[in-house]
N, C-alpha and C positions, 0 to 999 in steps of 0.2 A: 278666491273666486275665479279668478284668472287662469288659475291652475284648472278647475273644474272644469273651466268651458274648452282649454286645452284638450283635456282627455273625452270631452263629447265629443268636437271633433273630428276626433283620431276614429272614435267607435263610430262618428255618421259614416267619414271615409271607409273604413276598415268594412261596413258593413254594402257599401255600395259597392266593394270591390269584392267579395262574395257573393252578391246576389251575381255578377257579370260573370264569376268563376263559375258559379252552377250552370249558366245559362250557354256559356263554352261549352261547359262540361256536356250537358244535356245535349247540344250540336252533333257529342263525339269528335271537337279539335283540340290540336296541341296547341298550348300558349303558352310563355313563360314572360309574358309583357306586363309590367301593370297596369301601362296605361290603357293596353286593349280591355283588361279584365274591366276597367273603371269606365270605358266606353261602353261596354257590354250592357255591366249594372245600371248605368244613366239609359240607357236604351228600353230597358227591358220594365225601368221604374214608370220612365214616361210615356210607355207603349201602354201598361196596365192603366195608368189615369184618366187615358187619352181615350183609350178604349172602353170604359167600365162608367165614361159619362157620356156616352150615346143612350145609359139605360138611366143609372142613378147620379145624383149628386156626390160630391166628391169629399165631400163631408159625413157619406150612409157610414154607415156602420159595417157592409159590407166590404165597402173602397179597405177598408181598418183593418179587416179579417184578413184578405186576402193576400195583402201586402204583411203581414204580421205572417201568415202561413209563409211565402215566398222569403222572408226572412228567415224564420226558423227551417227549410230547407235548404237554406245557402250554410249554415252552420254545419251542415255535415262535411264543407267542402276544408272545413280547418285540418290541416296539419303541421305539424311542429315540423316538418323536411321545409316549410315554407315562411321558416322565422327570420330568414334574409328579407326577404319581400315585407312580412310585418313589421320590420322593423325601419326599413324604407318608410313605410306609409307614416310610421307615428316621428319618424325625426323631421320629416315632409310639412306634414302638417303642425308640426310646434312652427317651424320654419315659414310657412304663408299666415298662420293664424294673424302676426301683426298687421298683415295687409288689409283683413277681411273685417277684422272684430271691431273699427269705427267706421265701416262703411253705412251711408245713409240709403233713402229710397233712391234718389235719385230725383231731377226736377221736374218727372213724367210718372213718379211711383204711384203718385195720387192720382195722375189725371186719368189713365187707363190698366196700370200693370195688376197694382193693388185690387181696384173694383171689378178688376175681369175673372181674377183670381178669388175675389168674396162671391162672385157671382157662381162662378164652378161649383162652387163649393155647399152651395145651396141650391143649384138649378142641375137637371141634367142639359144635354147638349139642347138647341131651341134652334130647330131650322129655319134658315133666315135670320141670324143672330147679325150675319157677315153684311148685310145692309145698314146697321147701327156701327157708327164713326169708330174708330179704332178697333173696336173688339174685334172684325171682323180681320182684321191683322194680327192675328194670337200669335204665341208661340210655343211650341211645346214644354217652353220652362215655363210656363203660365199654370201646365197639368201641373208639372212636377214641382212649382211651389205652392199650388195649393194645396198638395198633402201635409205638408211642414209647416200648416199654421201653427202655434200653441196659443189658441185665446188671439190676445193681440200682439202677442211677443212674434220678432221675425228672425231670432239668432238661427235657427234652423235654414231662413233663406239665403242670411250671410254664408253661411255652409255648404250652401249649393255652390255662390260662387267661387269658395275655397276649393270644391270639387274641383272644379273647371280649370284652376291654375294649377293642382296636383296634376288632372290629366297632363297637361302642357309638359310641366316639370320634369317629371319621369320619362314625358318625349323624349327631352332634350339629354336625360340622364343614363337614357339606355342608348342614344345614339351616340354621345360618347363615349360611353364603354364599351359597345362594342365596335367602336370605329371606322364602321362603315357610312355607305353612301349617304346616309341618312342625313347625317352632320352637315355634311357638305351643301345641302341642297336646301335646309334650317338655318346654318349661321349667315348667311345675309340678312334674312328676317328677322334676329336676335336682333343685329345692330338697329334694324329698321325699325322695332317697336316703342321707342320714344315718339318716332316722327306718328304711332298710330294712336295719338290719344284721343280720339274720335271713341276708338273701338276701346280701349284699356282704362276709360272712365269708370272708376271704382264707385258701386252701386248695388243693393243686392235684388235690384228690380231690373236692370239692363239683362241684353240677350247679345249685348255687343262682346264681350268676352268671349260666351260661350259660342258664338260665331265663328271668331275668328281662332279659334282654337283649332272647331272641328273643321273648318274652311284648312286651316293650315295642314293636317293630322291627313285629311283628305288628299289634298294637292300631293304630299309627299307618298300617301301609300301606292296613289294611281303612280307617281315616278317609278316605284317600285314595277310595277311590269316595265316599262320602258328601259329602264338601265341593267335588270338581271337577267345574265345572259339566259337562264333557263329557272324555273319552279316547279319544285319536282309535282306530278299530278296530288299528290295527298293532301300537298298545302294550296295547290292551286283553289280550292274549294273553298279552303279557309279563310285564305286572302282577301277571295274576290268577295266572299260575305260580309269580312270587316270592312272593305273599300264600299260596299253596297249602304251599309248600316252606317257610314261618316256621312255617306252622300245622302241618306234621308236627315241627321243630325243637323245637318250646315243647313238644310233647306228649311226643315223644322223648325228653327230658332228664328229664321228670321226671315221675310218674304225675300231677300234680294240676296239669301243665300241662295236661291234658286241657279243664279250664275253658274255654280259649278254643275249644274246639268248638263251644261253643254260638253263641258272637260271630260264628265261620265261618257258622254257618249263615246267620245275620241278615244278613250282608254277601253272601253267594252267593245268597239270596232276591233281595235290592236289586237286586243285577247284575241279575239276570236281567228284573225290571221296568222298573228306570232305561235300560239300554241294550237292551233288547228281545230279549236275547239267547235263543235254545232250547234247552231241558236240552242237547240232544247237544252245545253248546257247553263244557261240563262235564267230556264224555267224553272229550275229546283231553288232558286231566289223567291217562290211565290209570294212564300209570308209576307215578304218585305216591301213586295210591289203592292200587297193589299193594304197593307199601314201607308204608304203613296196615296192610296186611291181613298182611304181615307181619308 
């Protein structure tokens, strides 16, 4: 049975890291990250929830379709040129599975996480929901577990926060191998994450993991304009879209990710001087500001 729930998984991961490879793809940028690819798919999963329960419940039959369609067209994104990376994903995840597969709700799963997440999922959005205690504190892992109900089983939501440690992981794995700045600017914070067990409390209803992931993933890619010396224009786009899409993630999950708003701002002033860039460069960001204003 162990083995089973090994190989689901490897196929939740494997499939969340395909839907972010279409949605690359679909942009028209190059990437050869996984963790961006698996940022992309968390993005794109909890954009659709998030979005699609302003109309319906998250439970309709449509929320099922459509996410079942966005599945079956990330399948096209398979290639065997890409069995480095698959096989990454599944020694990864044998590798966190022990973390994740006796985690509980957590000592707040019942009192808000859980019933915000039954409520989505049978209510669409209820404006004015944010004056009722807690709910109005959501967070967008709140959309994206409540697609992965099965009945009253939650191994699907343990799997979310499996997701969230592969992100991490493959950070840290692609920044050692390729050896640059990256490392240097993440191994304080390695050392530093015993002292964060605030935020590293194993739960599959906490947003404090997936917080401090993309808080962290964030903090590093804005480094990235400030210590290279130059980006060439093609990936300048790309960049500044994945630095855009961390900065709604961190805010997403949790209200007092909000903090690194400020850091955006410092980092999208720079841009704009360091590489000569003009506001309406900004503007082709729309999407992303209207998922904000959502």
């Amino acid at each position: 049975m162990i083995f089973l729930y090994i190989i689901l998984f490897f196929i939740f991961n494997f499939l969340i890291y395909l839907i972010g490879k279409s949605l690359i793809r679909f942009l028209k940028f190059n990437n050869n990250l996984i963790y961006v690819d698996l940022v992309y798919g968390i993005f794109l999963i909890g954009f659709i929830a998030f979005f699609l329960n302003f109309f319906v419940s998250l439970d309709n039959l449509v929320v099922k379709l459509l996410l079942f369609i966005v599945i079956l067209v990330s399948l096209k994104t398979i290639d065997l040129k890409d069995y480095k990376e698959y096989l990454f994903i599944f020694i990864f995840s044998i590798l966190i599975f022990p973390i994740i597969i006796y985690m509980g709700p957590g000592y707040d799963g019942g009192l808000y996480h859980l019933p915000h997440q039954n409520f989505i999922r049978n209510e669409k959005i209820v404006f004015g929901i944010g004056n009722i205690r807690r709910f109005g504190f959501g967070s967008i892992n709140e959309y994206i577990s409540a697609l992965f109900w099965f009945k009253e089983n939650f191994l699907l939501l343990k799997f979310i926060q499996g997701t969230y440690f592969l992100i991490f992981f493959s950070f840290i794995f692609e920044s050692i191998k390729k050896k640059n700045k990256d490392f240097k600017i993440i191994l304080p914070l390695i050392f530093l994450l015993p002292l964060f067990q605030r935020y590293f409390t194993l739960a599959y209803t906490f947003t404090d993991i997936a917080t401090i992931v993309f808080y962290t993933l964030c903090f590093v890619h804005g480094l990235r304009f400030l210590i290279t010396s130059n980006i060439e224009n093609s990936n300048l786009k790309r960049d500044v879209n994945t630095f855009v899409l961390l900065l709604f993630l961190t805010v997403a999950m949790k209200p007092n990710g909000s903090l690194i708003l400020i850091y955006g701002l410092i980092i999208f002033s720079f841009i704009l001087f360091r590489y000569s860039q003009p506001m309406k460069f900004f503007l082709q960001f729309y999407w992303v500001y209207f998922i904000f204003f959502l």
